[in-house]
N, C-alpha and C positions, 0 to 999 in steps of 0.2 A: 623834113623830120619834125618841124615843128606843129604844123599842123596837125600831124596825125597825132601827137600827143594832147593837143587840147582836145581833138576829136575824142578820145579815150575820156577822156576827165567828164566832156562832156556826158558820155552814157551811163559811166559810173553814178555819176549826181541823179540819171534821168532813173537807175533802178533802185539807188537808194530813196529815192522819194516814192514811188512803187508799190515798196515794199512797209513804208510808215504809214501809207493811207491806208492798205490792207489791212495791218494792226489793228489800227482805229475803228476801222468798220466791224469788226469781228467783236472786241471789246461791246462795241455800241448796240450788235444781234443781244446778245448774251445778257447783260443787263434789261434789254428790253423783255424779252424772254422771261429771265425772274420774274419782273416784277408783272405782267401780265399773269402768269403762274399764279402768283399770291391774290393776284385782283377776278381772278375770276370765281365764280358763284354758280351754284347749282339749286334747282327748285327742288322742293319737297316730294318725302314718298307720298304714292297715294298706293293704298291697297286695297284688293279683293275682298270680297268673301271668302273667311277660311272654311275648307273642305277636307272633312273627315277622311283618313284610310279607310275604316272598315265602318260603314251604318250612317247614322246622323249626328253620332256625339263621339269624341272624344282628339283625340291628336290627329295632326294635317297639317296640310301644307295651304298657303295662300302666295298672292302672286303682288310684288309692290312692281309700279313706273317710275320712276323720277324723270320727270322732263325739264327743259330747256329753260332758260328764263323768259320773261316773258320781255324783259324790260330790250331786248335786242342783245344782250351781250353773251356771249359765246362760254358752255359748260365746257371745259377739257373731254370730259366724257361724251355727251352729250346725251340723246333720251337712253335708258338703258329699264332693263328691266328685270327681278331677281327674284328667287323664290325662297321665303320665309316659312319659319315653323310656327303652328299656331295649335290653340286647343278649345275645342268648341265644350262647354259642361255638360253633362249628362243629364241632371235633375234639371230640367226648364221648369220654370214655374211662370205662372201668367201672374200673382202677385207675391209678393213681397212682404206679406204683413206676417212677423210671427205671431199673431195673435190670433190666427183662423187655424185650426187644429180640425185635420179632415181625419175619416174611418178609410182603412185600404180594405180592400177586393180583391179576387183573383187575380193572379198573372195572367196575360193572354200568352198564346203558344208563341213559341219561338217565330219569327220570322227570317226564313235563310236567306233572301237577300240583302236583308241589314246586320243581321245577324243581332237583334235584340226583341228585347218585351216592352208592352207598357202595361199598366197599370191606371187605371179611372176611380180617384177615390171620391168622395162624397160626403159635402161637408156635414160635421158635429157638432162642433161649435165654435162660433167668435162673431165679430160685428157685423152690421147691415150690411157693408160693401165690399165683403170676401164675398168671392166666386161660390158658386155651389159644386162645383165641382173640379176636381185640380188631376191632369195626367202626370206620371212621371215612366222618365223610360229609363232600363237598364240594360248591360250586355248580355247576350244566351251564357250561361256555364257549359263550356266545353264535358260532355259525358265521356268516357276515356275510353275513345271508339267504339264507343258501343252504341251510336247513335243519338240522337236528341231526346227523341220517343223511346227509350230503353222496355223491351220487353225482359221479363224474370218469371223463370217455371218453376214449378216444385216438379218431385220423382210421385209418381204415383204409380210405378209398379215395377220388379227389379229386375236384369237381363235378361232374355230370354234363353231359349238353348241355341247352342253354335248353329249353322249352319254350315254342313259337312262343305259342301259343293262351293260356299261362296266363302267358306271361312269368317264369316259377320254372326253379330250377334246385337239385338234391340231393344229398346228401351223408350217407355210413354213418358211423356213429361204433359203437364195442364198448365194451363198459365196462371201466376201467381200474381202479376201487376206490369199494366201499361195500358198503352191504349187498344179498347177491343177491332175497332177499326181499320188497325195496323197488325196488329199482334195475331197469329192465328193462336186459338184455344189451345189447341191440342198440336205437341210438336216431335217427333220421331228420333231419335238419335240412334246413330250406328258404328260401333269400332271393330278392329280384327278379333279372332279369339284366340288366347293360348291353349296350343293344342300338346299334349305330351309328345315328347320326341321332335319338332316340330319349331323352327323360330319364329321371330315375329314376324317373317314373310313368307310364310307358311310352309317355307321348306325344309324336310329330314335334315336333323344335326345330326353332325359327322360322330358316328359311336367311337368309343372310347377301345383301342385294341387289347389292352392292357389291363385287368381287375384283379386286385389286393385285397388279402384280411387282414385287417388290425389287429396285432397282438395286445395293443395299451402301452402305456409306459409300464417300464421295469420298476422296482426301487431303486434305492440312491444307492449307489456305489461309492462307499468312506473313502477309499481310495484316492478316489480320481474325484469324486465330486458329480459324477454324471448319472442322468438316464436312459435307458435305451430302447427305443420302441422299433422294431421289425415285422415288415410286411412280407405277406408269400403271396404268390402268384396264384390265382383261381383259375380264371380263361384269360385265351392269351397268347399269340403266338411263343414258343419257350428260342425261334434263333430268333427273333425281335426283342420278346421282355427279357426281363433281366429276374428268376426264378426268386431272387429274394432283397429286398431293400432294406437301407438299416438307419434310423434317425438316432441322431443325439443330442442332449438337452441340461443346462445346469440343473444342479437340484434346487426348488424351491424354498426347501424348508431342511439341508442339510446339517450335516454334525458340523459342530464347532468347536475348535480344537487349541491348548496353548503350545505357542512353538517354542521349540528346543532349540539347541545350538548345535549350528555345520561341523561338522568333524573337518580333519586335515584332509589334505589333497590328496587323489591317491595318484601314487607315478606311472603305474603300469593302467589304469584305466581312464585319469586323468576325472573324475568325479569326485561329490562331495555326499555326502549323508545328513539329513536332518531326521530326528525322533520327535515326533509333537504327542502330547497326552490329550486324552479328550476333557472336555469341561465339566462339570461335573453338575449343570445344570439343564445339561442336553439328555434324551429318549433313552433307556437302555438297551437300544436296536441297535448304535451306532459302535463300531470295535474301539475300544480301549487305546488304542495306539496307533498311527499310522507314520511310515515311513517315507520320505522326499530325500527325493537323489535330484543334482545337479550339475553340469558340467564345471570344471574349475582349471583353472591354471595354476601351477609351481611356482612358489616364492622362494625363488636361490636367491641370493644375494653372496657378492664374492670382494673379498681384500685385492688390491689389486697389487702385484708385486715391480719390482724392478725390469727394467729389460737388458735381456744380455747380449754382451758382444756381436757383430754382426758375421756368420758365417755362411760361407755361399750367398751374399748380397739375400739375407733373411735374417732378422732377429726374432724372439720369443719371450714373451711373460707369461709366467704362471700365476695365474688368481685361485687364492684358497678361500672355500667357504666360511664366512663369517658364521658365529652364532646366531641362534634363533630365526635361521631358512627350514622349510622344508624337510621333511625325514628323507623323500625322495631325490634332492639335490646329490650332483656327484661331486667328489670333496673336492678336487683341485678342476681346473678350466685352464687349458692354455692358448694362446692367442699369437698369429704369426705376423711376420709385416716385412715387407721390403724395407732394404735399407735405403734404397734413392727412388727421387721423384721423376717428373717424367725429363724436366730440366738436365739429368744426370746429376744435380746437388745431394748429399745426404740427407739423408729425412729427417726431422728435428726427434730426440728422444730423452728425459729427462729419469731422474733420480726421485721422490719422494718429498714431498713440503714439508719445509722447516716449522717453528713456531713461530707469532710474531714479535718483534724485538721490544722494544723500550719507544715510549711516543717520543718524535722529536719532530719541531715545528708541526704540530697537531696531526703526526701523521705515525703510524704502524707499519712494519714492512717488513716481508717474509721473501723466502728465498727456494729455490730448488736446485741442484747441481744437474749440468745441463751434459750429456754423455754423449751426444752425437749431435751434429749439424753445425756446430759452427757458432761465431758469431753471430748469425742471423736469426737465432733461436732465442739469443739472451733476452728480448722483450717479453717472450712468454715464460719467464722463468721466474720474475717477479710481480709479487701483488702489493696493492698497501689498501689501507683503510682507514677512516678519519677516527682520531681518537681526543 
């Protein structure tokens, strides 16, 4: 027993030590690693020639290397290679001096490989040792598709007559500017013709089955305020058309009128009446008076009375018309109600509002006598109010 217990102790010791040298070494990568990181060094760019996108001047791209050191010691990257934005000038000039002031000359033609001009000026004036002569190059200007070399005609004589069979009709145009070279003199133009009855591809429009005559508009009708124009049927099928059409239209420049007041309600038609006068600064074309009818509803208004005793599980109140309803109103209204709810309870039914009494602790408080339901009524019996 003893043994195997040193034996244990022993392997324990042999894998914690192990496991401390492991540590150490990983530590010892990792630092070295840093500072290697920090100590290394990379050579310088070198670059191309920048090279234009479109011709010999303007924005491009160029190409840098960075290499290696040279001293033996190792870039992280190491040779690598990127591409940069660059911009070549347009105006080269071969000196420099603003003191030599050249004459310009024609542009030469476009050139559509590079797509620019140059220009050969010729010196005027300045020192001994300006150039006699200095190029400068620019971009073509885009012509807005109409090419570089733009041809432009005048009309010099005006359509011709249709041509039945091909429906065309032509026209001479002579050239008015461009180059002769390119441009033919003399240039033909051709479009469809409108022909009567006939659309724009050359085929019969659909006739019309149906033909009206315009009466015009009417005059203004005071009344209503309208116009009215009606058409009749000329040719036509008569079970297709319709033998008479009828339009209507406010007046533009109608009478103007001041308004009166609605009359009462009537009971049996249930309308109102208005009489307006006309103004007195309007046409004397237009009638003196005109008359508006409206529909209207009864203003009853009713007292509402007591409810009586409950016979055959039915009570009744009668409501009589209060003053200033309606002529039409009928004078009394009665009103019926069960006496119980669906519970089998009596239905709650009260007496008429007292006035309210005298303020006490800041409050007013009115009363009704409660005629059916019970105790369970008496909270709707009383009101108060802050006074």
């Amino acid at each position: 027993m003893v043994m195997e217990i040193e034996k244990n102790r022993k392997m324990q010791y042999s894998v914690v030590h192990v496991l401390i040298c492991l540590c150490i070494l990983g530590v010892n990568f990792s630092l070295a690693g840093k500072r290697g990181k920090k100590g290394r060094k990379c050579g310088p760019w070198v670059f191309e020639p920048c090279i234009p996108k479109n011709g010999i001047c303007g924005k491009g791209f160029k190409n840098g290397t960075r290499m290696a050191p040279s001293d033996g010691s190792k870039c992280h990257a190491g040779t690598k290679t990127k591409k940069f934005r660059c911009n070549v000038p347009c105006a080269v000039t071969n000196h420099a001096d603003a003191r030599c002031k050249y004459k310009k000359r024609q542009w030469t033609a476009c050139d559509l490989a590079t797509m620019s001009m140059n220009n050969t000026m010729i010196l005027k004036k300045g020192p001994a040792n300006c150039p006699s002569t200095k190029t400068i190059i620019k971009k073509c200007k885009k012509n807005r598709g109409k090419g570089i070399n733009a041809c432009k005609y005048r009309k010099t004589s005006m359509w011709s007559k249709c041509n039945v069979k091909r429906n065309v009709k032509k026209m001479t145009l002579t050239l008015k500017k461009g180059d002769i070279t390119k441009c033919p003199r003399v240039k033909i133009i051709s479009k469809k013709c409108k022909i009567k009855g006939k659309n724009k591809f050359g085929k019969a429009k659909k006739k019309k089955d149906c033909k009206y005559t315009n009466s015009g508009w009417s005059l203004c009708d005071n009344t209503s305020g309208l116009q009215i124009k009606e058409l009749t049927l000329v040719t036509g099928d008569h079970t297709k058309c319709s033998a008479n059409k009828t339009f209507t239209r406010k007046c533009k420049n109608g009478c103007r009128y001041l308004r009166g007041v609605w009359s009462e309600c009537n009971a049996t038609s249930l309308t109102k009446r208005r009489t307006d006068t006309l103004n007195h600064n309007v046409a004397a074309t237009c009638q003196p008076t005109r008359i508006i009818t409206k529909s209207c509803k009864l203003k009853c208004r009713y007292e509402p009375g007591s409810w009586s005793e409950c016979t055959e599980g039915k009570k009744t109140r009668v409501m009589t018309l209060r003053a200033g309803s309606s002529a039409g109103c009928t004078t009394e209204k009665k009103i019926h109600r069960k006496c119980k709810v669906k519970l089998g309870a009596s239905r709650c039914s009260f007496g008429r509002w007292g006035d309210f009494g005298a303020c006490q602790n800041g409050v007013q408080k009115k009363t009704r006598q409660v005629l059916s339901g019970g105790y369970r009524c008496q909270r709707k019996a009383v009101k108060t109010k802050q006074c």
